[in-house]
N, CA, C and O of each residue as an XYZ file, in Angstrom:
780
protein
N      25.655    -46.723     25.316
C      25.104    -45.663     26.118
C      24.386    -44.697     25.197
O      25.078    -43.967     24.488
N      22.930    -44.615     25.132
C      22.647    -43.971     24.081
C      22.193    -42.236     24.206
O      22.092    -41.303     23.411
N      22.005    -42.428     25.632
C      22.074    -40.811     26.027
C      23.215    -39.946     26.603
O      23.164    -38.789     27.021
N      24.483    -40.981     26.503
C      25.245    -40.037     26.995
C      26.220    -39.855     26.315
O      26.575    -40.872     25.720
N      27.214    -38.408     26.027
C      28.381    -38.346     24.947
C      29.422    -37.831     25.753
O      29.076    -37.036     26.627
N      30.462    -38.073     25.664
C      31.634    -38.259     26.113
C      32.385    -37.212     25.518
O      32.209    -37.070     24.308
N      33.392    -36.242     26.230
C      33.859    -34.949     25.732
C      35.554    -35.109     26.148
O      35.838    -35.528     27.270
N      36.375    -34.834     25.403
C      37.726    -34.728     26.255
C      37.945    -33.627     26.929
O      37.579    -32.475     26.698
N      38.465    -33.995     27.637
C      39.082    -32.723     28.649
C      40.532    -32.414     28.445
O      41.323    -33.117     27.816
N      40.812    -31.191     29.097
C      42.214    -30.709     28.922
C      43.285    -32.156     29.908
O      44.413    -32.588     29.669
N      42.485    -32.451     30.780
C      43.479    -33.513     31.890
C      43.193    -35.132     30.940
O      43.352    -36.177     31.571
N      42.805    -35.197     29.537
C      42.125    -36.244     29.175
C      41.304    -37.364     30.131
O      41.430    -38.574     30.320
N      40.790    -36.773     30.415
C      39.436    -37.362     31.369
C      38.399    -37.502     30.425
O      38.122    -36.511     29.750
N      37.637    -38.782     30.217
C      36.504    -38.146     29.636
C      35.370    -38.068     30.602
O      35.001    -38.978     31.345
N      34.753    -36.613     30.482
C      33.430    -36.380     31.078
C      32.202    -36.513     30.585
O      31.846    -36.076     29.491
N      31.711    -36.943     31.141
C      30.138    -37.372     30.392
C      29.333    -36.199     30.680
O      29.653    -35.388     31.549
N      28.010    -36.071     29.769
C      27.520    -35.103     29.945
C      25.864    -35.607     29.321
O      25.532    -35.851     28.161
N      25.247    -35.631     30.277
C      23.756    -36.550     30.149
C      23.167    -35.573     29.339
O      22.955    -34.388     29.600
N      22.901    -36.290     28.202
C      21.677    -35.598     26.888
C      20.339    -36.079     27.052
O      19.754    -36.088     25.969
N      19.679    -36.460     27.953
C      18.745    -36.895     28.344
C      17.406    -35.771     27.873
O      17.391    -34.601     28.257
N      16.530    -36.264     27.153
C      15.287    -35.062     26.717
C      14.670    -34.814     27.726
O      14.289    -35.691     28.501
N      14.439    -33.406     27.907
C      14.088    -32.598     28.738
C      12.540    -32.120     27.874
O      12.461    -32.023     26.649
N      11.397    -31.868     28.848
C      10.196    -31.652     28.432
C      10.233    -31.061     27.283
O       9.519    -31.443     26.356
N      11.093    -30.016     27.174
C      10.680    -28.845     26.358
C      12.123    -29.747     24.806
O      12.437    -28.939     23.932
N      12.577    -30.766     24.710
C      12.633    -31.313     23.843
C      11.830    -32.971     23.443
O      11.928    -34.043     24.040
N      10.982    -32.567     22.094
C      10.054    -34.240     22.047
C      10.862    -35.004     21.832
O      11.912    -34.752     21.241
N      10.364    -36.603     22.483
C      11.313    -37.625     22.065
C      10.959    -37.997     20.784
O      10.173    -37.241     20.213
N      11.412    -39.151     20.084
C      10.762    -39.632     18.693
C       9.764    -40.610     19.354
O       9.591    -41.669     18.750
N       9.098    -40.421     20.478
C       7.930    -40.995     20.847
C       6.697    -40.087     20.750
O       5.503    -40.386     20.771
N       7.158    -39.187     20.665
C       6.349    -37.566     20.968
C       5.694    -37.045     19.937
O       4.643    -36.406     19.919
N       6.667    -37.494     18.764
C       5.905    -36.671     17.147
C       4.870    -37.302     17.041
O       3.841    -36.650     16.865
N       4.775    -39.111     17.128
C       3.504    -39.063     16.536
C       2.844    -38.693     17.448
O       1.919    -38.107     16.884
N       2.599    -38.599     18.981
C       1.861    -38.219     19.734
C       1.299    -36.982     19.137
O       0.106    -36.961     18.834
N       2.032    -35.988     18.952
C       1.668    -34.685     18.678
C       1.113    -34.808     17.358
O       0.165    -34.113     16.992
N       1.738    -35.776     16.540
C       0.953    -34.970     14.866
C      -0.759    -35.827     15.087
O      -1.788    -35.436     14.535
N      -0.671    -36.868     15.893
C      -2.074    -37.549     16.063
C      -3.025    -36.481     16.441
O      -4.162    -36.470     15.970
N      -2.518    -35.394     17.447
C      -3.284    -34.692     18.606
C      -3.594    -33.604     17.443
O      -4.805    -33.430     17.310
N      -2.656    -32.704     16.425
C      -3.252    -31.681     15.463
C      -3.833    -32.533     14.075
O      -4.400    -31.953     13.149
N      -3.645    -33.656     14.100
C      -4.558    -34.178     13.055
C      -6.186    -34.242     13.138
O      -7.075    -34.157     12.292
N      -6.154    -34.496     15.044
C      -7.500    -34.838     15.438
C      -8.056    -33.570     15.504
O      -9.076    -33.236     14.900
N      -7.185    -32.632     16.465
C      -7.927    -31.479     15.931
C      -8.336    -30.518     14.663
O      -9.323    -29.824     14.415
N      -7.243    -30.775     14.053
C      -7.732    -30.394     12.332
C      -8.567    -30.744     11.901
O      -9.483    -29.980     11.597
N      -8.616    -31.998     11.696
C      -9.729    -32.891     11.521
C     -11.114    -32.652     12.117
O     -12.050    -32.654     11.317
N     -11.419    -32.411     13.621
C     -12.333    -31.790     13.983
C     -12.694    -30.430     13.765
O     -13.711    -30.014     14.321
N     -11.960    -29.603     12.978
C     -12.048    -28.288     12.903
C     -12.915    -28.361     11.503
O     -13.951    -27.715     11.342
N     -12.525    -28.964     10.825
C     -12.730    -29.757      9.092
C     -14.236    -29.698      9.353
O     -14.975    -28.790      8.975
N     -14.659    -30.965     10.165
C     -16.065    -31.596     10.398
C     -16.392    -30.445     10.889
O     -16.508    -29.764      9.870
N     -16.633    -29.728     11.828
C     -17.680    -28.393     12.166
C     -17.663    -27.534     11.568
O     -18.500    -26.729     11.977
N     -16.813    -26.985     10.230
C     -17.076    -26.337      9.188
C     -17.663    -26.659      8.397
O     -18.284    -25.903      7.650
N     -17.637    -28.216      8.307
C     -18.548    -28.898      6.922
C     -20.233    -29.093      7.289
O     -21.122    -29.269      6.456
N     -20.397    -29.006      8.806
C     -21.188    -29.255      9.386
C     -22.162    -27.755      9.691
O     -23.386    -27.635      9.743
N     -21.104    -26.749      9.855
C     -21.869    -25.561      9.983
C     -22.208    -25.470      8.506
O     -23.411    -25.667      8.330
N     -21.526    -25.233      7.379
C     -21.859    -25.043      5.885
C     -22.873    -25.870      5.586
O     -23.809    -25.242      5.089
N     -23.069    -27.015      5.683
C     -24.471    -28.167      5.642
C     -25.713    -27.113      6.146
O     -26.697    -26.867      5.449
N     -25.488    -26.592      7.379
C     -26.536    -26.635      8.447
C     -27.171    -24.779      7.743
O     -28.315    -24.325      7.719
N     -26.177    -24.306      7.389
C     -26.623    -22.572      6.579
C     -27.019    -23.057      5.260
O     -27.822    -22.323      4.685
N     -26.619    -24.214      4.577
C     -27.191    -24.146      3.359
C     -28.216    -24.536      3.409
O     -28.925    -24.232      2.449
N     -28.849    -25.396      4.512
C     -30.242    -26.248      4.513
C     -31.130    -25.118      4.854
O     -32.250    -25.009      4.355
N     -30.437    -23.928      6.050
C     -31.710    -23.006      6.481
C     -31.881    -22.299      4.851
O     -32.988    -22.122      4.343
N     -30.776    -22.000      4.272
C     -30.706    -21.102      2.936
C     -32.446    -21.252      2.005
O     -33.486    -20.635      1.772
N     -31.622    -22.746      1.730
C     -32.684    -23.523      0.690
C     -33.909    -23.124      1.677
O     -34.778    -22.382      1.220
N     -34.020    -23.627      3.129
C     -36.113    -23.940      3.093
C     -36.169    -22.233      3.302
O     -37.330    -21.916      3.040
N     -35.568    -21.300      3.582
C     -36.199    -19.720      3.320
C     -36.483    -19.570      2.157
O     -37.563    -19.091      1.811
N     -35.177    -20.115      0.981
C     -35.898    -20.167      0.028
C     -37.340    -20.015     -0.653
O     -38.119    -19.259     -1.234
N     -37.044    -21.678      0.004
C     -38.408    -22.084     -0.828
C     -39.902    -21.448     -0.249
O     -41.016    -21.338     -0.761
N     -39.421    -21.149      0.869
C     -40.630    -20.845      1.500
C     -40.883    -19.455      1.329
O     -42.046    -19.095      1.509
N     -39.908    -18.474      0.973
C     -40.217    -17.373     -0.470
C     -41.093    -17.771     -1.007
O     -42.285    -17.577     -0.766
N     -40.414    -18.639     -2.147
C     -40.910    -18.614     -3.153
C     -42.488    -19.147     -3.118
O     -43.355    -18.891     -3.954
N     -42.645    -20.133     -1.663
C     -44.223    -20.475     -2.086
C     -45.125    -19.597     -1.414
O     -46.341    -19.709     -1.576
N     -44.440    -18.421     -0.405
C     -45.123    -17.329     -0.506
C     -45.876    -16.720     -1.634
O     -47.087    -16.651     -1.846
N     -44.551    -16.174     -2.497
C     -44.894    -15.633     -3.586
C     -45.677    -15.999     -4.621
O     -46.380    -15.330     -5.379
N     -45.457    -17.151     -4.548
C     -46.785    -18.074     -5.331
C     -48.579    -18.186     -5.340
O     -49.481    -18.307     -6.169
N     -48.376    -18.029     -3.487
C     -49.576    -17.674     -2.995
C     -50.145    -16.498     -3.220
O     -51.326    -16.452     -3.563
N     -49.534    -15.579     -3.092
C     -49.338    -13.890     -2.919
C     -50.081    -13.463     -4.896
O     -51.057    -12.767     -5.176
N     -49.095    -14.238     -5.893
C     -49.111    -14.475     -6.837
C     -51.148    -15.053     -7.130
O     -52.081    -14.444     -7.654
N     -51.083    -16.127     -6.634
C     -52.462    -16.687     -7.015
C     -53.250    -15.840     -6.848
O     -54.105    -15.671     -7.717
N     -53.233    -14.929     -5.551
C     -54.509    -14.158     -4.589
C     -54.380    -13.096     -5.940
O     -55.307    -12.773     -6.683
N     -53.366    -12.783     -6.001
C     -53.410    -11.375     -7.289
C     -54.376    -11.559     -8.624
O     -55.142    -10.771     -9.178
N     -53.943    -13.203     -8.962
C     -54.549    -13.172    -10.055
C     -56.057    -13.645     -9.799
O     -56.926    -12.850    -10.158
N     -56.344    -14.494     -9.391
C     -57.714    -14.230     -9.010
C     -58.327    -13.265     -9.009
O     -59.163    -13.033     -9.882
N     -58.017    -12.314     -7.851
C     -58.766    -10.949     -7.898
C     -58.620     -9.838     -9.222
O     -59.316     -8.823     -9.215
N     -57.580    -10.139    -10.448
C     -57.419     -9.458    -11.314
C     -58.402    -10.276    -12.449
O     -58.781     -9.835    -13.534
N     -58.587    -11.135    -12.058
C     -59.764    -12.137    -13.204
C     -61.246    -11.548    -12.307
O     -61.807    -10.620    -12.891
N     -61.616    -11.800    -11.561
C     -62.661    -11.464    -11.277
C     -63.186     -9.647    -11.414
O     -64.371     -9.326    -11.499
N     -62.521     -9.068    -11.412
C     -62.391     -7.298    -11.282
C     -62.704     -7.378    -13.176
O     -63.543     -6.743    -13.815
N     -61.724     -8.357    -13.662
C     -62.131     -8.081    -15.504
C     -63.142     -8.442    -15.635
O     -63.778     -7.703    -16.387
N     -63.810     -9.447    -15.189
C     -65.018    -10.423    -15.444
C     -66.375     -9.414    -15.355
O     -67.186     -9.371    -16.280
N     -66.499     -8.706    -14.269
C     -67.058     -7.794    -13.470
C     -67.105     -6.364    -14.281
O     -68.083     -5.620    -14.210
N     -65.840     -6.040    -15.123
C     -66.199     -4.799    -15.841
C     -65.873     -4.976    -17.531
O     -65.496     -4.000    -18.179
N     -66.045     -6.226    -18.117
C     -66.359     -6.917    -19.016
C     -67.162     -7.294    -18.865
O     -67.103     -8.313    -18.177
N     -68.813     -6.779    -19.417
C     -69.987     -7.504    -19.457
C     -70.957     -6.837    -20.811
O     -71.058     -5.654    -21.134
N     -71.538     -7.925    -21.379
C     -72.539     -7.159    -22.695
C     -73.873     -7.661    -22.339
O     -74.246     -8.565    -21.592
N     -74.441     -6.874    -23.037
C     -76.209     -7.241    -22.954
C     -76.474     -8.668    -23.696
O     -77.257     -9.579    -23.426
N     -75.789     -8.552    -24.437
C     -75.644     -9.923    -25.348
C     -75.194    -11.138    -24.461
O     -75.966    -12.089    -24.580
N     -74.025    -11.377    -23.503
C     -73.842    -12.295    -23.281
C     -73.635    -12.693    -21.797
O     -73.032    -13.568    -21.176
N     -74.542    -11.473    -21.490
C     -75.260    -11.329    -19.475
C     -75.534    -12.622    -18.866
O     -75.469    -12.684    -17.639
N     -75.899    -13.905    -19.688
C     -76.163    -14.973    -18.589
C     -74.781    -15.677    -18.758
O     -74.615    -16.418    -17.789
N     -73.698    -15.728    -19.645
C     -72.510    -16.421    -19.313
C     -71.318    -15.726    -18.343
O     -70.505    -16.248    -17.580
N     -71.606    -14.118    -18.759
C     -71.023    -13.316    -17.516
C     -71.072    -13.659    -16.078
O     -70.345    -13.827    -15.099
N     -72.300    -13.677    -16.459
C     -73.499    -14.044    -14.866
C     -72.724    -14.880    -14.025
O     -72.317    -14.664    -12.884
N     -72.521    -16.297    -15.079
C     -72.285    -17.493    -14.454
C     -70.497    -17.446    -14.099
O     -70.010    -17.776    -13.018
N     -69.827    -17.020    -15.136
C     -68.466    -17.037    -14.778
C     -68.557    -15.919    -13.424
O     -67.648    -16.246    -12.662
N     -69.180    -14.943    -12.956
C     -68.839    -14.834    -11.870
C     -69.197    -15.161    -10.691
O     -68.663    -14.736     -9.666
N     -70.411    -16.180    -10.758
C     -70.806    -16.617     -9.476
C     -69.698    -17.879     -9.153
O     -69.391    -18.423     -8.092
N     -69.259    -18.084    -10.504
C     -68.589    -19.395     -9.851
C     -66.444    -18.732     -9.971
O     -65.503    -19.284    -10.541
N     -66.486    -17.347     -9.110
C     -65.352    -16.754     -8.691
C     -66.092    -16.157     -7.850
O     -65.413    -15.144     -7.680
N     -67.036    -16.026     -7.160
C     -67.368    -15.828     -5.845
C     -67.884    -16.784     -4.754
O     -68.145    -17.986     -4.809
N     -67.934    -16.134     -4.018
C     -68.344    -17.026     -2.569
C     -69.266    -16.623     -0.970
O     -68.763    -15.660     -0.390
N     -69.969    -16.978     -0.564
C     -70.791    -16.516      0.525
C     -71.880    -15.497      0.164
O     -72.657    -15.659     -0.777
N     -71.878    -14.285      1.097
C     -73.003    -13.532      1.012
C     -72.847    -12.585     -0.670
O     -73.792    -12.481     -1.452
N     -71.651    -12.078     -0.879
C     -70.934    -11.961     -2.507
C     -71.526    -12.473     -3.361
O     -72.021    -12.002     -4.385
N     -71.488    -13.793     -2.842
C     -72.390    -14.322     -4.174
C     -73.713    -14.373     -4.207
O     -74.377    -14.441     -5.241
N     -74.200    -14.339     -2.945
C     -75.877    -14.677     -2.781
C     -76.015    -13.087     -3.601
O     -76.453    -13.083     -4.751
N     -75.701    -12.052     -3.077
C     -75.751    -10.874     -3.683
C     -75.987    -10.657     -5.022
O     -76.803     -9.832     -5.431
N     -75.143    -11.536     -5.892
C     -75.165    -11.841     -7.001
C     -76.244    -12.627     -7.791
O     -76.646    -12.426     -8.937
N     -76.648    -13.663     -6.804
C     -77.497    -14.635     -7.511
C     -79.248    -14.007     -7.569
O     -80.085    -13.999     -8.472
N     -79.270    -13.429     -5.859
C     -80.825    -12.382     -6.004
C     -80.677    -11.332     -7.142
O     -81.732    -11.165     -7.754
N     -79.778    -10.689     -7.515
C     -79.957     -9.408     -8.373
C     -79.597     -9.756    -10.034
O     -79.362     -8.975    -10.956
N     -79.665    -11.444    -10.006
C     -79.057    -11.808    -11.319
C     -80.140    -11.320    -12.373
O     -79.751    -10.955    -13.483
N     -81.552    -11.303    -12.038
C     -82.550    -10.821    -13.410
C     -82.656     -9.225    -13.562
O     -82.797     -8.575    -14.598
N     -82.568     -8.857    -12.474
C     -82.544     -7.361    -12.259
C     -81.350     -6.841    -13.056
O     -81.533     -6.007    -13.943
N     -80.140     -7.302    -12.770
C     -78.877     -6.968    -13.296
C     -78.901     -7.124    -14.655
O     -78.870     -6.100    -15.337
N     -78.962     -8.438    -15.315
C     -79.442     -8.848    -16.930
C     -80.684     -8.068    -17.527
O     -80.784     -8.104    -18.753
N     -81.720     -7.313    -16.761
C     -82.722     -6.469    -17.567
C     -81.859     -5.562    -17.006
O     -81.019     -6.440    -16.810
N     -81.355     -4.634    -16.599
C     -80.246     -3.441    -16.808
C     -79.552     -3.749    -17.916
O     -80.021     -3.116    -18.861
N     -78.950     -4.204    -18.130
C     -77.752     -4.102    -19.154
C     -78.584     -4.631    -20.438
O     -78.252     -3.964    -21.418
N     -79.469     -5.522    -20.729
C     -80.451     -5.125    -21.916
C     -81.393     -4.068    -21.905
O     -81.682     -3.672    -23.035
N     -81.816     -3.638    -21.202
C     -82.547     -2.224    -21.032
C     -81.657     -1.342    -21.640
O     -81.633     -1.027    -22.830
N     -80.996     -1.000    -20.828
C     -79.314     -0.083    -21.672
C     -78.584     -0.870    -22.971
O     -78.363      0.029    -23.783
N     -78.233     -1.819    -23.386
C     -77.750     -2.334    -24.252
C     -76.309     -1.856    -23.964
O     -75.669     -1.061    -24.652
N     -75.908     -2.469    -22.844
C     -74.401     -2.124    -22.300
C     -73.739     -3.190    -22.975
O     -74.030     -4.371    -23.163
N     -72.512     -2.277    -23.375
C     -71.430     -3.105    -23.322
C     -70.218     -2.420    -22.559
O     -70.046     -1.202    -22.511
N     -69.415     -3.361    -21.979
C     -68.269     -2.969    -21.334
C     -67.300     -3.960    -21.352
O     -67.495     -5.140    -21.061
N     -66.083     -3.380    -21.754
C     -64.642     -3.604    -21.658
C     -63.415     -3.736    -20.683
O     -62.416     -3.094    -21.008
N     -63.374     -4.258    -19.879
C     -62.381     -3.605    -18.132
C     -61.219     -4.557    -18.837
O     -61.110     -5.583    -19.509
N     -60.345     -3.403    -18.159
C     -58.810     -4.319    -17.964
C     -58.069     -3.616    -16.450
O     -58.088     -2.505    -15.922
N     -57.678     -4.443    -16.254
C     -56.741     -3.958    -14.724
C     -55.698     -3.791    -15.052
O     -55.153     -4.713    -15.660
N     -55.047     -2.708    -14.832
C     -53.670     -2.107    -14.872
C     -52.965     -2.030    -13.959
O     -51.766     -1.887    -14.198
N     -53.385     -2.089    -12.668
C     -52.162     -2.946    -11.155
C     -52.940     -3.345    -10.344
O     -54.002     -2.798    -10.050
N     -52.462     -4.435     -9.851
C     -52.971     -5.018     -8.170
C     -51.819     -5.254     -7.592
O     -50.681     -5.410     -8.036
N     -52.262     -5.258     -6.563
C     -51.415     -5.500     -5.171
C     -51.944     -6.541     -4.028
O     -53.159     -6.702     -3.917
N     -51.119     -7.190     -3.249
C     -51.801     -7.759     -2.052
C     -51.622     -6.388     -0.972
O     -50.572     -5.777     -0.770
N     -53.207     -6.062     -0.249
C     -52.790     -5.344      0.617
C     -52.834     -6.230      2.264
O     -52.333     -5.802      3.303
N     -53.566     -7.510      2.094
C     -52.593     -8.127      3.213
C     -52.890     -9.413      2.900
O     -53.866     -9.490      2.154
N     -52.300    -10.664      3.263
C     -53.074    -12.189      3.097
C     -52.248    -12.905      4.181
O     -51.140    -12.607      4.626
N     -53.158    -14.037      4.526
C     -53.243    -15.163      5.856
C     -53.560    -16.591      4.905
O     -53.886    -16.858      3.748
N     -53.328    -17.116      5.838
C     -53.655    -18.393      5.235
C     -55.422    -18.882      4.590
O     -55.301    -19.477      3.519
N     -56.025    -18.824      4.768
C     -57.280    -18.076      4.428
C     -57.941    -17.370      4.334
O     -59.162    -17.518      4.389
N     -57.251    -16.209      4.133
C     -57.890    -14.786      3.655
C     -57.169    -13.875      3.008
O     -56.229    -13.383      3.632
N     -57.397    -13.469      1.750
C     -56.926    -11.899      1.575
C     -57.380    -11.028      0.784
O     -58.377    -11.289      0.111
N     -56.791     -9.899      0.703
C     -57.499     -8.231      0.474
C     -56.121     -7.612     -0.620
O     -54.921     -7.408     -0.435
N     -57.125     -7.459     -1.882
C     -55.983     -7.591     -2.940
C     -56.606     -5.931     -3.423
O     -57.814     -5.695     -3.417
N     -55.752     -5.078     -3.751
C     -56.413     -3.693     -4.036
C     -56.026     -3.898     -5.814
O     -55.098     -4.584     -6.243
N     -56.957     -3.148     -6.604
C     -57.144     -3.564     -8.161
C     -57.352     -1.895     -8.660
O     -58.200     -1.144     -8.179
N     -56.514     -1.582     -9.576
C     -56.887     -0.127    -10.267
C     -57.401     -0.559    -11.833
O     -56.676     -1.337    -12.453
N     -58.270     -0.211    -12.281
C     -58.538     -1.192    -13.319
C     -59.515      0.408    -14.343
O     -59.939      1.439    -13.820
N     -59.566      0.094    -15.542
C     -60.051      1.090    -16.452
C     -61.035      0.097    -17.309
O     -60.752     -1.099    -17.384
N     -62.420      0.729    -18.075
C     -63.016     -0.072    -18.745
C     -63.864      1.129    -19.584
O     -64.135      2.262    -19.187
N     -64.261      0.357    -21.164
C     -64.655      1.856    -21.499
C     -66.056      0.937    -21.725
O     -66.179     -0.168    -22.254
N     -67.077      1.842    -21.105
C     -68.654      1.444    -21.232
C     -69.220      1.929    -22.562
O     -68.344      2.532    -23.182
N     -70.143      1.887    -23.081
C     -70.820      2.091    -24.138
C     -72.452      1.624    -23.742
O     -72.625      0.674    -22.978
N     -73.195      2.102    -24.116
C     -74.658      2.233    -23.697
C     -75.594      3.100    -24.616
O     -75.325      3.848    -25.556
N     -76.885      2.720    -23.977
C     -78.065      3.725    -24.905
C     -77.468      5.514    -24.941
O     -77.279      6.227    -25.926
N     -77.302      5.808    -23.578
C     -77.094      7.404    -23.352
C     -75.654      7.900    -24.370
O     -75.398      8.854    -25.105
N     -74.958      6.680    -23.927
C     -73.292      6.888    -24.286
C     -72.931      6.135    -25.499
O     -72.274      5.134    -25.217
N     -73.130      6.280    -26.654
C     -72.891      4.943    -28.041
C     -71.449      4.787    -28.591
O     -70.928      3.931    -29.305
N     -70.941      6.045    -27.937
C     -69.303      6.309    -28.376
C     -68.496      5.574    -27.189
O     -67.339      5.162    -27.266
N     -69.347      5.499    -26.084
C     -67.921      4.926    -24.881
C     -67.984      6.105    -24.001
O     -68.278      7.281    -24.214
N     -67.575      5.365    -22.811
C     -66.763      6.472    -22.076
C     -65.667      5.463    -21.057
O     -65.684      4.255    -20.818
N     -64.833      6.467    -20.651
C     -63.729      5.997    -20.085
C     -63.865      5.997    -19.090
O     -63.736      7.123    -18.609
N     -64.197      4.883    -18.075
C     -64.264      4.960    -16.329
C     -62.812      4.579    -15.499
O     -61.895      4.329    -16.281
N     -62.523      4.510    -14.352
C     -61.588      3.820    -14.170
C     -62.458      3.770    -12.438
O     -63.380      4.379    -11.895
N     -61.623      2.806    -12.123
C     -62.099      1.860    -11.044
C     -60.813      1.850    -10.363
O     -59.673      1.864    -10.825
N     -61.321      1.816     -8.939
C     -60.015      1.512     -8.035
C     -60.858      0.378     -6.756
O     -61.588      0.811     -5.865
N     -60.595     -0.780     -6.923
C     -60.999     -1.459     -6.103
C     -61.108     -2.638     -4.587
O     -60.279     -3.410     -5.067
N     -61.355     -3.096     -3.663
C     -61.072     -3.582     -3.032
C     -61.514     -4.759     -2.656
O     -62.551     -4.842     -1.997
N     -60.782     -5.875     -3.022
C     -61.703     -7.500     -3.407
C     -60.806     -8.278     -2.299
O     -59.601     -8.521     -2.238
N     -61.926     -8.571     -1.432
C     -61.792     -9.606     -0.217
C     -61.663    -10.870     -0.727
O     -62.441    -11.035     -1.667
N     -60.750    -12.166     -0.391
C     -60.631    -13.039     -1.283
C     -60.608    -14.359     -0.068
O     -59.628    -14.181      0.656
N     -61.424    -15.650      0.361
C     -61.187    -16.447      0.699
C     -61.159    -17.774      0.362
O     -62.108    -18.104     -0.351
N     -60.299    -18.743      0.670
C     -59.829    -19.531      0.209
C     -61.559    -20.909      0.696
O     -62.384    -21.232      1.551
N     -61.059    -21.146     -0.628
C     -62.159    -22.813     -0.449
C     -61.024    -24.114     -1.274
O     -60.308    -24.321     -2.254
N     -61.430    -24.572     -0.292
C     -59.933    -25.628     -0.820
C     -58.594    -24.985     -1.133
O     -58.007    -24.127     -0.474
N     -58.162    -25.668     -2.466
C     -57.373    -25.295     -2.995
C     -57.409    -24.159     -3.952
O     -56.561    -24.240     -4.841
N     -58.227    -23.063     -3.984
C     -58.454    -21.401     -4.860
C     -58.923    -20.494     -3.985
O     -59.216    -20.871     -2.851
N     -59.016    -19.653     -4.219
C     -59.032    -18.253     -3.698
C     -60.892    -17.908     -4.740
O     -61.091    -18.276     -5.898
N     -61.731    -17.288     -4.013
C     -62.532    -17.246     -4.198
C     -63.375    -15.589     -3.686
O     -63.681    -15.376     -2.512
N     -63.609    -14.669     -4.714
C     -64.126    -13.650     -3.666
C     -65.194    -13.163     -2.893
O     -66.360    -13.352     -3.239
N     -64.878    -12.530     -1.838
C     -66.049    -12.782     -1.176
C     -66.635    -11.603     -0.530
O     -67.521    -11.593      0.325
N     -65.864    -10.360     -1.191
C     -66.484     -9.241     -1.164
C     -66.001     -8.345     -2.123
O     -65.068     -8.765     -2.808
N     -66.416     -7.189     -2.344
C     -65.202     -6.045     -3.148
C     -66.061     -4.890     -3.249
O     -67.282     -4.850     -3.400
N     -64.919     -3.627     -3.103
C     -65.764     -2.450     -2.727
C     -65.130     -1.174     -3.703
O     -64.034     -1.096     -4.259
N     -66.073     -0.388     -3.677
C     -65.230      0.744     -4.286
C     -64.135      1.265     -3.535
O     -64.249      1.040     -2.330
N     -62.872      2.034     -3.947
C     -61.720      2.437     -3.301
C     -61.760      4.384     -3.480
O     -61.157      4.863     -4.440
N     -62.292      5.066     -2.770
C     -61.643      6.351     -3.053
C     -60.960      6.569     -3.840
O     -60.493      7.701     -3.957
């Protein structure tokens, strides 16, 4: 009799007394039931943590990267427009047709046509004067960029020297260079004085 135990009594009677499991005790059929049921759920608790952590590290990485190839871009547009702004206030009477050429080929559109009509006019100025000039840019900024276009602001200093001026003088420049993309470079395609 495996559920039932037998008790003496004061009249030696023995009375039985049914040990039979009652819901709220498991049988030894029950444990594994139960440790299967918190394994599975553990186990599933496991996988959607490993699954959420997968799924934040993947958004992590492509914000990342997609920073960083912002900044890259952001980066290119800067330097471009900080090469062309030097190019532009680096120029000598002496070496006006290679100037010339390094900046038509960092410009683009009407910028450059601008450039290419006033190229003899511009080269008898600066031998007429016997200019020389020096520019360096001391900050740029992007003040906005798109996927093909942007507007890079340039503070830049250059010391001129000329017929009037043989000692130099100190200018500084604050400028605004429109920049659009042809292929793969950034190319400018306007630039203005800045207040």
């Amino acid at each position: 009799m495996a559920g039932t135990a037998i008790e003496m009594t004061a009249n030696s009677e023995p009375a039985a007394h049914n040990f039979e499991p009652t819901s709220s005790q498991p049988t030894s059929t029950a444990w594994p039931r139960i440790l299967r049921r918190r394994r599975t759920l553990l186990l599933g608790a496991l996988l959607f943590t490993l699954i959420s952590a997968i799924t934040i590290g993947v958004f992590q990485l492509e914000q990342h990267l997609a920073n960083s190839r912002d900044a890259a871009f952001r980066a290119s547009a800067v330097q471009v427009a900080t090469q062309v702004v030097t190019d532009l206030t680096s120029v000598t009477s002496k070496t006006v047709t290679s100037d010339m050429n390094r900046l038509l080929g960092e410009t683009t559109g009407a910028f450059r046509d601008q450039f290419t009509q006033q190229e003899k006019l511009y080269s008898q100025l600066l031998n007429d004067s016997q200019v020389s000039s020096t520019g360096t840019v001391v900050q740029a900024g992007v003040e906005s960029i798109q996927s093909e276009k942007a507007t890079v602001l340039i503070a830049a200093v250059a010391e001129v020297k000329n017929n009037a001026a043989p000692d130099g003088q100190h200018r500084v420049y604050r400028m605004r260079v429109n920049l659009e993309r042809a292929g793969d470079r950034w190319l400018a395609s306007n630039m203005e004085l800045v207040p």
